[in-house]
N, C-alpha and C positions, 0 to 999 in steps of 0.2 A: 392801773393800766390794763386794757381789754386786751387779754390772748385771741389770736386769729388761727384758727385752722389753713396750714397755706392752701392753693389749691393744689389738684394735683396734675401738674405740668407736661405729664407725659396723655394726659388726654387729645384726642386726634378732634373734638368735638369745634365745625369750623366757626360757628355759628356765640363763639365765644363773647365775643365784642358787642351782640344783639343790646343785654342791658350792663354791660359793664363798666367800673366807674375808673378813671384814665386821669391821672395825675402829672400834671404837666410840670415838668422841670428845666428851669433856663440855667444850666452847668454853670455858666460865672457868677451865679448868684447863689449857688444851695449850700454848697461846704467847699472848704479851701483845706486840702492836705499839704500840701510845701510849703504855706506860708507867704505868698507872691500876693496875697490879697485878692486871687482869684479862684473860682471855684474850680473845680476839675472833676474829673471822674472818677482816680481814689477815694477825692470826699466822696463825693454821691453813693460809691460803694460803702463805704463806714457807716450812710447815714441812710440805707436801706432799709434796715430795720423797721426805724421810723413812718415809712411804710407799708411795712409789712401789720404793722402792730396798727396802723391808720385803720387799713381793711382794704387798700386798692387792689385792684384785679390789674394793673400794667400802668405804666410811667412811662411818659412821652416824653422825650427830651429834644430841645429846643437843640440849636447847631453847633456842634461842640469842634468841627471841622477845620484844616489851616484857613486863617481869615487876619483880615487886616483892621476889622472891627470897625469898618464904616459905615456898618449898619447893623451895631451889635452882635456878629457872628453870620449872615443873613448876606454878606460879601464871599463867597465859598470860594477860596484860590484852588481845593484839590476835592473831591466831591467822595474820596475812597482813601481816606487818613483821617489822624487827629491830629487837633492842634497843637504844637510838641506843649504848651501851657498849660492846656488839659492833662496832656498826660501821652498814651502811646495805643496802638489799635491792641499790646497783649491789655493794657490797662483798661480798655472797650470790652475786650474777651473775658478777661476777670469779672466786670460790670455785670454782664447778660449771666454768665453764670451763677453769681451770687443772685442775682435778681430771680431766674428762675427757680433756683432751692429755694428763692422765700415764697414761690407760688406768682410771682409777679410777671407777667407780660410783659416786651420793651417796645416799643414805637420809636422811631427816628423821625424827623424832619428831612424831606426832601426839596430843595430849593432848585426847582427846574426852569424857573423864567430867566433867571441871570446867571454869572458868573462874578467872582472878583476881575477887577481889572489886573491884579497881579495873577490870574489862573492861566498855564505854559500858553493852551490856546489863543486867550487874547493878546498876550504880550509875541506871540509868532506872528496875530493878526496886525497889530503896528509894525512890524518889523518886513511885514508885505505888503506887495502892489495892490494898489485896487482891483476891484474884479478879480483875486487871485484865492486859490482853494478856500486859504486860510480865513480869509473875510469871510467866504459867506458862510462860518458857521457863525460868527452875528451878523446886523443888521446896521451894513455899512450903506451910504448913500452917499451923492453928491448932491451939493447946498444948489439954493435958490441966487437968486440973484448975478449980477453981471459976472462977476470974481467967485460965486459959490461960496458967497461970506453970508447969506441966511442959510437958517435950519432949514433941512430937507421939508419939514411940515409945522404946524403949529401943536403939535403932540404935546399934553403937558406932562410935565413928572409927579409922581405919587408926591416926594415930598417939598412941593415947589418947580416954579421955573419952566423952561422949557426942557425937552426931555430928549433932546440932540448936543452931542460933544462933539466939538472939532478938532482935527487930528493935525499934527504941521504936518501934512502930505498935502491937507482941504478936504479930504472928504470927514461926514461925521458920521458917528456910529449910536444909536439908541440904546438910551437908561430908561425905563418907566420909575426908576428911583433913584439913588445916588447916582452920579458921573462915575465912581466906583463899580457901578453894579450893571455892564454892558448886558445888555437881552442878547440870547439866544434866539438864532435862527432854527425854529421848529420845523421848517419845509426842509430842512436838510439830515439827508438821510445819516451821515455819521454824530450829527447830535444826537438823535432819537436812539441809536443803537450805542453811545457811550451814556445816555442814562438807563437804557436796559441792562447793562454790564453792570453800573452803579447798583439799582434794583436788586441782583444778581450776588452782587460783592457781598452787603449788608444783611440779604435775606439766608444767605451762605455761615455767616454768624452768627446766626440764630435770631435775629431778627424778627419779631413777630406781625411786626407793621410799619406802616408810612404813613404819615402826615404831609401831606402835600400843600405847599407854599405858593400863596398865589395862581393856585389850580385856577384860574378862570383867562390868566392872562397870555400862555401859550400860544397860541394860534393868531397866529396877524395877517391883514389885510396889507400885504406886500407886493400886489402886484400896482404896475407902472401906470399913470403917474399915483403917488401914492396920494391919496384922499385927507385935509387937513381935516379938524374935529367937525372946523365952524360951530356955530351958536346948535346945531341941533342936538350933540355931543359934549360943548363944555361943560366941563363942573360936573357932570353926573358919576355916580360912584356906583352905589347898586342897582338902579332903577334905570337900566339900559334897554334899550329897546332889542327886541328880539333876534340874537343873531348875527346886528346890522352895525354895529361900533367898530372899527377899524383894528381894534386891538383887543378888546374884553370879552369873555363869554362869547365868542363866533362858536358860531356852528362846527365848525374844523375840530376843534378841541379836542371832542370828542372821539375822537378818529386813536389822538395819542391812547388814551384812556383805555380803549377799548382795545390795545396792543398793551398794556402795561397789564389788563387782567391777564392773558394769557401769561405773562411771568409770574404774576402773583399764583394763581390757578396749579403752577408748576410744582410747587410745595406741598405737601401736607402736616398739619393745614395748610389751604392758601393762605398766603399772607392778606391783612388786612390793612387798609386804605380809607385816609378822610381827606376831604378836602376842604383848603380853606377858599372859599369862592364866593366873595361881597357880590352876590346874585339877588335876586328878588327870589321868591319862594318856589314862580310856576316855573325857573328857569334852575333853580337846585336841584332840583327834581334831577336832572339828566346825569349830572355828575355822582349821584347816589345809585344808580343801577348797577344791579346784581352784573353786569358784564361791562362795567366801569371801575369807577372807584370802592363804590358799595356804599359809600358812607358821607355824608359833607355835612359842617356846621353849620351849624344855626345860628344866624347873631342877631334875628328878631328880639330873640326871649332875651340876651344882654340888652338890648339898647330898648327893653319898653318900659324902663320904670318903674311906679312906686302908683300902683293903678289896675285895679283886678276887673274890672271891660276889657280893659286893655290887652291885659293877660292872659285872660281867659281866652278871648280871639285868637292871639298871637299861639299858644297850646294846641289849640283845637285844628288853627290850619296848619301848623308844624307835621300835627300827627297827621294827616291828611297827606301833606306831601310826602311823606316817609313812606304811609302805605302803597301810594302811588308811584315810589320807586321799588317798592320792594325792597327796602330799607329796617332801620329801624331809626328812631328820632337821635337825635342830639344835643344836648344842654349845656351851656357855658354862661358864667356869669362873670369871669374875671379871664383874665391871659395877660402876655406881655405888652400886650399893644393898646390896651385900656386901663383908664383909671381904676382903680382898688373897687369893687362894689361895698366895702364897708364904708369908702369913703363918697363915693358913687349917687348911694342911695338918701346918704347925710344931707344932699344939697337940695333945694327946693326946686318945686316942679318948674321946669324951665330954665331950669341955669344954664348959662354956658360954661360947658367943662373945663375948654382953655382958658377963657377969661379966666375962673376960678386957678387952674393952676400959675397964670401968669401973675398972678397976684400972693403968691404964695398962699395960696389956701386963705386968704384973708375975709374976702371977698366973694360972695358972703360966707359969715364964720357958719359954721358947721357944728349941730347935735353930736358929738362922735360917739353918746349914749346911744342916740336912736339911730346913727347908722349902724353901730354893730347887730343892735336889735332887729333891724331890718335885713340887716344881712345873713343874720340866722334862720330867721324865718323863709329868706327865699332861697339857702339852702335847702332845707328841711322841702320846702315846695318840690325845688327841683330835682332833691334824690328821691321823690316820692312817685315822678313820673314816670312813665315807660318808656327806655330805651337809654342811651348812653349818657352818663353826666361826666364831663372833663372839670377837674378842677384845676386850680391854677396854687404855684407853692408857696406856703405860707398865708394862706384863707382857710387855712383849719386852725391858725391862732388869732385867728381875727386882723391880721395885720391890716392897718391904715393905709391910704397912698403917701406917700414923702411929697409931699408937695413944694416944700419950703427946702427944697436944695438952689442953693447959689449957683449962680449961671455959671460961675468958674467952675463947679465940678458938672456942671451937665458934661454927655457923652453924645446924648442920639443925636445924631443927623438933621434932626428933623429941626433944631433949633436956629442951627444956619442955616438949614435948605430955606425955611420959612421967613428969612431976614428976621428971626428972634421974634416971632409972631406968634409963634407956636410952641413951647417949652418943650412937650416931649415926651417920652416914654418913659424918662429913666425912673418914677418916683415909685411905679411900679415892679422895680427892676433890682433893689435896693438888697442886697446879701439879707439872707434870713441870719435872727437869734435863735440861738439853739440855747445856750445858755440866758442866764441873768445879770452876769458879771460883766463890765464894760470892757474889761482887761481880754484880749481875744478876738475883739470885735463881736461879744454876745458869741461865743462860741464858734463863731466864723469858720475863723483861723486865727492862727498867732502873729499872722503879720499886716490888720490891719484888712479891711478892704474896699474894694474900687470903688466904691459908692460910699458915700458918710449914712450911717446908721442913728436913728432918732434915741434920745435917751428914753422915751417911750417903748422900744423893744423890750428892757428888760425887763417891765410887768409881764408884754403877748410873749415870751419866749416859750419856747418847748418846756422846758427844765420845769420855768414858774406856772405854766400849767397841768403837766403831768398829774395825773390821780387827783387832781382839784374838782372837785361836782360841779356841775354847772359850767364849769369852761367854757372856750370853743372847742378847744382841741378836745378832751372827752365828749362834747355831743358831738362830733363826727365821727370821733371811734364806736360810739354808739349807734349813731344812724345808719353807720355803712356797718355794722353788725345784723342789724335789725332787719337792715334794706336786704342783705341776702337769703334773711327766713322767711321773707313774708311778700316780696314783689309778685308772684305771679307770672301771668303772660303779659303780654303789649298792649292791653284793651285797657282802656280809661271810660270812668261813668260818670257823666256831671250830676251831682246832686244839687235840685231847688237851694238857691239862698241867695242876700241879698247881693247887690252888683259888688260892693267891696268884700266878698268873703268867696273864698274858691274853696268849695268844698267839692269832693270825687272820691270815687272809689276803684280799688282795685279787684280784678278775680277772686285773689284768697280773700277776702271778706276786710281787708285793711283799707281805710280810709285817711286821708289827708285832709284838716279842715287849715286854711288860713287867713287872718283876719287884716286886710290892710287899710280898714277904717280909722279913726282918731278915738275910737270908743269899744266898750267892752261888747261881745255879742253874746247871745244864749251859744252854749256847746252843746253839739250834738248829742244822744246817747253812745255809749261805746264804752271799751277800757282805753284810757291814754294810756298807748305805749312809749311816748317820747314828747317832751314839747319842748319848741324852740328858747323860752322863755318858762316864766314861774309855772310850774306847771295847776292847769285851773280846779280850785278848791273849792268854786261857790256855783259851779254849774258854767260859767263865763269865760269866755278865752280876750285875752285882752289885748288892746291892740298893735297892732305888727307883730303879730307872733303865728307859728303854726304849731300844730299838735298832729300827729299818728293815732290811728283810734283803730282800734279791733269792732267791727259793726257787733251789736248784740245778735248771739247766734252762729258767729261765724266762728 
């Protein structure tokens, strides 16, 4: 096991986050301390270490908040507690503390486009008149039609269906997601100033940043009559036109934004900020300003493949948009909302993702040799670039996606929302092994947990990989060792080579080659400091693999 130098915490340096790597953790799925088969935030505290000894610079945790779990935690009933399941806010305070003695940053998730439908607010807003305070801090209307029995608009929902609920009074009120997860009214001034409070509460607790949840969908076109999609607007996801979508990415947004930095701003450091915003590249840009968020994902570089043109493009304009916010980049290759990329990467070019999970992984069967192998190397890739890599938990043991979970134990939403169309998030979602022993739930917890775990865990487990060569989990304790002696500043240099080989260089004279062809390539000159796979003995790096190289001279 790799010792880690923690960092040291009491640094004021704000600029912290610039290339730092951000380890995303979904609380009912990492450790379970009571025994309930869910995770909580005792485990998470126990199982610290394990990142600390990883190499991460802060862990992002997904919504660990009172929720009725109709959208995995992502339904927030109280937006400044915990879930009493989790655990208790001293249980939160204990967390941040232990996390900063191990030198670890903490990030929250902010979920400011919705509410649960069980949170006091909405539940005072059924409980009153139309038109009355209480409403319009959501986005109540009255229906179309003779009786006010149609939807306000033809607005669809993220997962299915139309995206109006009707209330027994007749008027309905807007989900862009579950019927559980009423939108918030952003033109009104006491919403805006109880998520400033929120901001306020969390940042208060030491807090080092925000992950902002559907950062692009704030801002709605509410004025009267309200505007349906029609055909110029359906179906589009990221590739919105500029500004002009009745609900996504408006111009307004930005307005919140640019009031949340001055809270952040208020700390020292200010608090740090990403958003998650399914934008197109020239329209990210905005939500990444230094008098903004400062920081937003990237899910180009997740969704391009197994394809180095591709790559290489998607990289080059990434960095480009970062500069152009005064930024720095962002890299994610897995989260809760997508398929495994070891499993990801396994399926042929052109699959359909859902078809393949609706088929239980069958169809078509899958390399799970070469997606691991692919998956290491487009780590290695992407902790090799400038600027922040988020990883997601349990992709430093290689874990697979669960694909082949029975409809009976699905959970997300998205299964019924889609009339059983769509299978879901859960397979990514799946309690990590810590141990090898099945007794536990692979180290779980002792009571079992919410998700059925594959007998396949207990090879990827923590336990069965610790101090093993080659592993997964030792080559990310190693890379994220490496990556902190040897990154440099933000500048990337493409080196000549063929279209499937991405080779570049950093400042400090350290080089990234990776080969995503089906054949061995000549290797560059250099020393290998690290390779994703065998490391190369005849001069040739072999295919789907990347290697670290110190340039000769440097």
């Amino acid at each position: 096991m790799t010792e880690r130098t923690p960092l040291d915490m009491s640094s004021q340096d704000p600029d912290w986050w610039r290339q730092a790597v951000i380890y995303q953790v979904y609380p009912r799925s990492y450790a379970d301390a009571d025994g309930d088969g869910i995770g909580d935030l005792p485990g998470l505290t126990r199982r610290l270490d394990h990142l600390a000894t990883l190499g991460v610079d802060a862990v992002w945790l997904s919504p660990f908040y009172p929720s009725e779990l109709k959208d995995g935690g992502y339904d927030v009933a109280d937006f400044r507690d915990v879930d009493p399941r989790l655990g208790t806010l001293d249980d939160f305070d204990a967390m941040v503390a232990e996390a900063h003695g191990l030198g670890i940053k903490v990030i929250v998730d902010i979920v400011p486009n919705h509410s649960s439908d069980q949170h006091v607010w909405f539940q005072e807003a059924l409980n009153s008149a139309p038109g009355s305070a209480a409403r319009d801090r959501y986005v109540f209307r009255d229906g179309r039609g003779e009786q006010g029995e149609l939807p306000p608009t033809d607005w669809e929902a993220n997962f299915g269906g139309n995206a109006w609920k009707r209330v027994p009074d007749g008027q309905w009120y807007l989900h862009l997601f579950t019927p559980e997860q009423p939108d918030f009214n952003w033109d009104n001034e006491e919403v805006r100033e109880d998520f400033r409070s929120t901001l306020r509460f969390w940042s208060d607790r030491g807090v080092d940043g925000f992950r902002i949840d559907v950062a692009h969908g704030l801002a709605k076109d509410l004025s009267e009559p309200l505007r349906d999609l029609g055909e110029q607007y359906r179906g589009l996801h990221d590739d919105l036109p500029d500004g002009t979508h009745p609900f996504y990415d408006r111009d307004a947004v930005h307005e919140i934004y640019r009031d949340w930095r001055t809270v952040f701003d208020a700390y020292d450091p200010p608090r740090i900020a990403v958003a998650e915003a399914w934008v197109k590249n020239s329209r990210r840009v905005h939500y990444a300003r230094p008098d903004e968020l400062g920081q937003a994902f990237n899910f180009e570089y997740l969704e391009t493949g197994w394809s180095g043109p591709r790559l290489r493009e998607v990289i080059t304009a990434s960095l480009a948009t970062a500069r152009a916010a005064g930024a720095s980049a962002t890299w994610v290759l897995s989260n809760h909302d997508v398929v495994r990329h070891t499993s990801r990467l396994a399926l042929p070019e052109g699959s359909d993702v859902q078809a393949w999970l609706l088929s239980d992984g069958r169809e078509p069967a899958v390399d799970a040799g070469l997606g691991l192998r692919r998956a290491r190397a487009a780590t290695l890739l992407m902790l090799a670039l400038p600027g922040s890599s988020y990883l997601y938990q349990g992709e430093e043991l290689g874990l697979p996606e669960v694909a082949d979970l029975a409809h009976a134990d699905l959970q997300d939403p998205v299964w019924e929302q889609t009339g059983r169309r769509r299978k879901g998030r859960d397979g990514c979602r799946v309690p990590l092994p810590w141990t090898s022993d099945a007794e536990g739930s692979y180290g779980f917890g002792p009571g079992g947990s919410w998700l059925p775990q594959p007998p396949v865990f207990a090879a990827l487990s923590a336990q069965a990989q610790d101090g093993v060569e080659g592993s997964t989990l030792e080559l990310y304790r190693e890379a994220l060792r490496l990556r902190r002696k040897v990154q440099g500043d933000e500048s990337l240099t493409w080196i000549s080579s063929p279209d499937d080989v991405l080779h570049f260089g950093r400042s400090s004279g350290w080089q990234s080659v990776t080969n995503l062809s089906s054949v061995p390539v000549q290797l560059p000159a250099g020393e290998v400091l690290l390779s994703s796979g065998e490391t190369p003995a005849d001069g040739h790096l072999a295919p789907n693999t990347t290697v670290w190289l110190r340039a000769p001279g440097a």
